[in-house]
N, C-alpha and C positions, 0 to 999 in steps of 0.2 A: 504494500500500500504506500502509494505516496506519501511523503514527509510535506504537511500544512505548512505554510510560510507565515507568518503572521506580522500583519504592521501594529503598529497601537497610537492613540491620541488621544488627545480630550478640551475641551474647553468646557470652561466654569460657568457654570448657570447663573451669572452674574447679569442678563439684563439680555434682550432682543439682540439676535450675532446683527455684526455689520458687513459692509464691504469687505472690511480688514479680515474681520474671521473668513467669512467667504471665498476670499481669493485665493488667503494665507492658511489658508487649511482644505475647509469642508467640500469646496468644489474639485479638490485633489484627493482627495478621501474617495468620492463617488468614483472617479476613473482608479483607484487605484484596488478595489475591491473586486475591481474585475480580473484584476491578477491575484492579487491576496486573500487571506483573510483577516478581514478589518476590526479591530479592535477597538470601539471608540467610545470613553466615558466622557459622564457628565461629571466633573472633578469637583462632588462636591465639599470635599476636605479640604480641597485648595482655597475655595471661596472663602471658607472662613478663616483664613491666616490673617486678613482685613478686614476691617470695621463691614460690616451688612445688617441688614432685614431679617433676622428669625423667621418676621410671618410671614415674611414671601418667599420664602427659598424654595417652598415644596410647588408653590407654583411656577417657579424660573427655573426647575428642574423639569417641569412637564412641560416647558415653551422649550426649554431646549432641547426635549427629546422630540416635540414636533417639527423645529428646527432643520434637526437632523435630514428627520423622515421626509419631510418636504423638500429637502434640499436635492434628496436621491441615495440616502444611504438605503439600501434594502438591508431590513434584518432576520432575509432568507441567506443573504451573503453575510451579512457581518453581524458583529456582538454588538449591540447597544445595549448599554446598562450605567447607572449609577456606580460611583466609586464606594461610598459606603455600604451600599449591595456584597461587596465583598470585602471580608474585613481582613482579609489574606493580604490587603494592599499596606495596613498601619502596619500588620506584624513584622512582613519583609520589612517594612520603614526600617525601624527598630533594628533589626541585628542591623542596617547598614549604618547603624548611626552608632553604631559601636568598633565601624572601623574606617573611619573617614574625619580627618582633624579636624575641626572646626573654623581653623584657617581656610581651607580650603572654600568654607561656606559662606565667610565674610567677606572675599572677594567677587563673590558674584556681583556682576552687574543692578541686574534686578532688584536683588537685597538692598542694595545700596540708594536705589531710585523712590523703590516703593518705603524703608525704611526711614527717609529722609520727609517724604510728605506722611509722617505722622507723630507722636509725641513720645509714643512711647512702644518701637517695634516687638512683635512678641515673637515667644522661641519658635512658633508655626513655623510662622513665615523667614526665619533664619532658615530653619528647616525644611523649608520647601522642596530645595531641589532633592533632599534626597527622598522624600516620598516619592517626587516625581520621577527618580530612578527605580524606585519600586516598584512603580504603573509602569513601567518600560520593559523590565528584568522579569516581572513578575510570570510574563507571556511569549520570554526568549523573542519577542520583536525583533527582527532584522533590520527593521528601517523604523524610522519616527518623521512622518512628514509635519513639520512644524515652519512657523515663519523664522526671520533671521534673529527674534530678539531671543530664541529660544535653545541656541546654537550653542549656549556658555551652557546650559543645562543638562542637555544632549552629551556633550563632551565632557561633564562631570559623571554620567550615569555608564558612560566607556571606560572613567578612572574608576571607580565601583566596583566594574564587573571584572575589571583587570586584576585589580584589588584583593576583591574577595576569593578569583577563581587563583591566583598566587598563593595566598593564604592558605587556603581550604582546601582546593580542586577545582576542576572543572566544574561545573554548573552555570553557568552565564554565556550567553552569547554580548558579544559589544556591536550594540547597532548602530547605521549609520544614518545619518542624518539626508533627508528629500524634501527639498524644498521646492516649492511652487513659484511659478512666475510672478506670482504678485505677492511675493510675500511681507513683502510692505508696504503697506500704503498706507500715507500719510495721513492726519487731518487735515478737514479742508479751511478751518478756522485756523490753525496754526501749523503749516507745512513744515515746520523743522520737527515736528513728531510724530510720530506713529498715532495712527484711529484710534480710536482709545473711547470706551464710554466713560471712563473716570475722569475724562477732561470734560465732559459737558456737553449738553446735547445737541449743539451746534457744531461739533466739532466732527460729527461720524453720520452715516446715510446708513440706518436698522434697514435690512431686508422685508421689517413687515411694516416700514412706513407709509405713509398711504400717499398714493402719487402727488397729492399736493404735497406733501410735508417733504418727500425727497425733491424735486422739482425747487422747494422754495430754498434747501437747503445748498445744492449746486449754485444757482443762481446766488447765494451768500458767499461762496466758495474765494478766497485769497487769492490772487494771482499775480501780478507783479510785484516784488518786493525790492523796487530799487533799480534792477536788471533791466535794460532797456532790447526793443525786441531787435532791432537792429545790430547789435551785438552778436546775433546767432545763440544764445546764451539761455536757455530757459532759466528761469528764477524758480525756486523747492516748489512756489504755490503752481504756477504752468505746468511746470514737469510732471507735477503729479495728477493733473489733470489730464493730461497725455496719457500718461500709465492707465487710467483709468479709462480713457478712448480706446487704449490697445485691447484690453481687457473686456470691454461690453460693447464692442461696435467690429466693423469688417474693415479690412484691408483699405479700402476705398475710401473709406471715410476719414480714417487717419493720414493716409496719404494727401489728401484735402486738404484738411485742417492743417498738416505740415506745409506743404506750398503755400498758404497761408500765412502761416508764422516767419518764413524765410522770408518772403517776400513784403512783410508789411502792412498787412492787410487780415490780420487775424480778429476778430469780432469777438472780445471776452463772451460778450452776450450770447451770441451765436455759438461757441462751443459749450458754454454751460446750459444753454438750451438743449441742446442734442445731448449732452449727458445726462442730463434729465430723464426724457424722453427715452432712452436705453435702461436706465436703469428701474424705470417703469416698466418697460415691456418684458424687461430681464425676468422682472420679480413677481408677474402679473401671477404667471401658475403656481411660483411658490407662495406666494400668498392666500391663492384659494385653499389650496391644499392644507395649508398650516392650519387657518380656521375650521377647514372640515376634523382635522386631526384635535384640535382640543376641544372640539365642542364631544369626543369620546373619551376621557378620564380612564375610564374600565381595558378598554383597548390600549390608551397607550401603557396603563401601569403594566399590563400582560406582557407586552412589549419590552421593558424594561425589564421586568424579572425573567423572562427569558433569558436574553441576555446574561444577565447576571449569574443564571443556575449555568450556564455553557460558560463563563468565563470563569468559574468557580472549582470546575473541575481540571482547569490547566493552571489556574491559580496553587491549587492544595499542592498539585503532584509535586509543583515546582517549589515550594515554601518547604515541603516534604523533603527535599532534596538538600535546601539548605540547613536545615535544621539537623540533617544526620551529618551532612559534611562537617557543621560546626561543633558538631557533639552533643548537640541539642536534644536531640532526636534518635530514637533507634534506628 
């Protein structure tokens, strides 16, 4: 019998995905499950490493499992389930957090970003990255397709499994990181950073906004910052507006809009109309969909625990492993 390949991901039911997740993940998720098997939680342990909503989690858990499902994930092909659904994810934490310095964890980027906008960082979210080596290691992943901010984390979960199969033995594979063409995109309020719903809701186009609200938000969208177009030079806000032409329009169109820009004669109006307009049509069916999906509670929780009992049984084997290698375990 064939030996399963297995990719894994997740994002945090933290609020309605955007562009950013879409690009930089979930739309590479659907083509990628057609060679794999897809592994993809809703990370809801991760969410809470940051200040949130108690009483909405278990609803932004069930948007982002319709999310998913609307987006194109089949879970005839892949795992979709909740991360606390399988508690095999804290245990592995834990022995990794028994051989991984702590230096190692203060350098992260991220720690450093998200620890800085608040008052008082907690041990979660120091410890982020290595849960999120244990959502990786826990299903021997081959691959983690992730965006580029997620690439410091990725190549701590390769130190991990180097780490611990040195140590111990074999048991880990070290996956490697697939990234998507659009693995970053910016905001359209503030082009020197990434989408982000925690910068504010002008700042990011939600997949279930309703065509006026995406429409109004492009047409807000930053674009010259100083850069003059005669330069040949796009400015973060242009360019990223391009990247997003490349991404929800044809050939022909950005080819357009580029003779345009070379030549002098680019119409801010006129391209952030047309990306409007795209990103409306883009989102038309996943939007039906999504709504048809959570007006069923009952389906999608089935859905999820599905999931969950098939990710539970490659979870134990593998935890089982560690746990005899470290002496844990019989």
């Amino acid at each position: 019998m064939k030996e399963k390949k297995y990719i894994f991901s997740g994002i945090q039911p933290s609020g309605a995905i955007h562009l950013g997740n879409y690009f930089g993940a979930i739309r590479q998720w659907v083509e990628l499950q057609k060679t794999y098997t897809g592994i993809f939680s809703i990370v809801d342990y991760h969410a809470i490493t940051v200040n949130y909503n108690p009483h909405k989690l278990q609803r932004r858990v069930l948007e982002a499992a319709a999310d998913y499902l609307a987006a194109g994930i089949d879970p005839k092909k892949s795992m979709i389930f909740v991360q606390s659904d399988v508690p095999e994810h804290v245990e592995l934490a834990w022995l990794f957090n028994t051989i991984l310095p702590v230096s190692e964890l203060r350098r992260m980027t991220q720690y450093k970003e998200k620890s800085g906008r608040q008052q008082s960082a907690s041990a979660g979210l120091l410890n982020y990255p290595i849960l999120m080596a244990a959502d990786i290691l826990l299903y021997k992943a081959i691959g983690v397709p992730v965006g580029e901010d997620q690439i410091q984390h990725v190549e701590l979960t390769r130190t991990i499994a180097r780490n611990f199969n040195r140590k111990f033995g074999k048991v880990f594979i070290e996956p490697s990181v697939i990234l998507s063409r659009g693995s970053r995109i910016m905001s359209l309020a503030d082009p020197l950073k990434k989408m982000s719903k925690s910068l504010g809701e002008k700042h990011y186009v939600a997949l279930s906004d309703s065509p006026s609200v995406m429409r109004k938000k492009f047409m807000s969208a930053v674009t010259d910052t100083g850069v003059t177009m005669h330069e040949k030079k796009k400015s973060p806000g242009v360019y990223n507006l391009f990247e997003l032409l490349e991404l929800m329009t044809d050939a022909q169109t950005v080819a357009r809009f580029e003779k345009k820009y070379q030549t002098g004669n680019l119409s801010y109006k006129e391209l952030k109309e047309t990306l409007g307009n795209a990103a409306v049509d883009m989102f038309a069916s996943f939007q039906e969909k999504r709504t048809k999906l959570l007006s069923d509670e009952k389906k999608l929780r089935k859905i999820l625990a599905d999931g969950a009992s098939r990710a539970r049984k490659i979870a134990q084997k593998t935890l089982l492993e560690a746990k005899q290698k470290m002496g844990i375990a019989k």
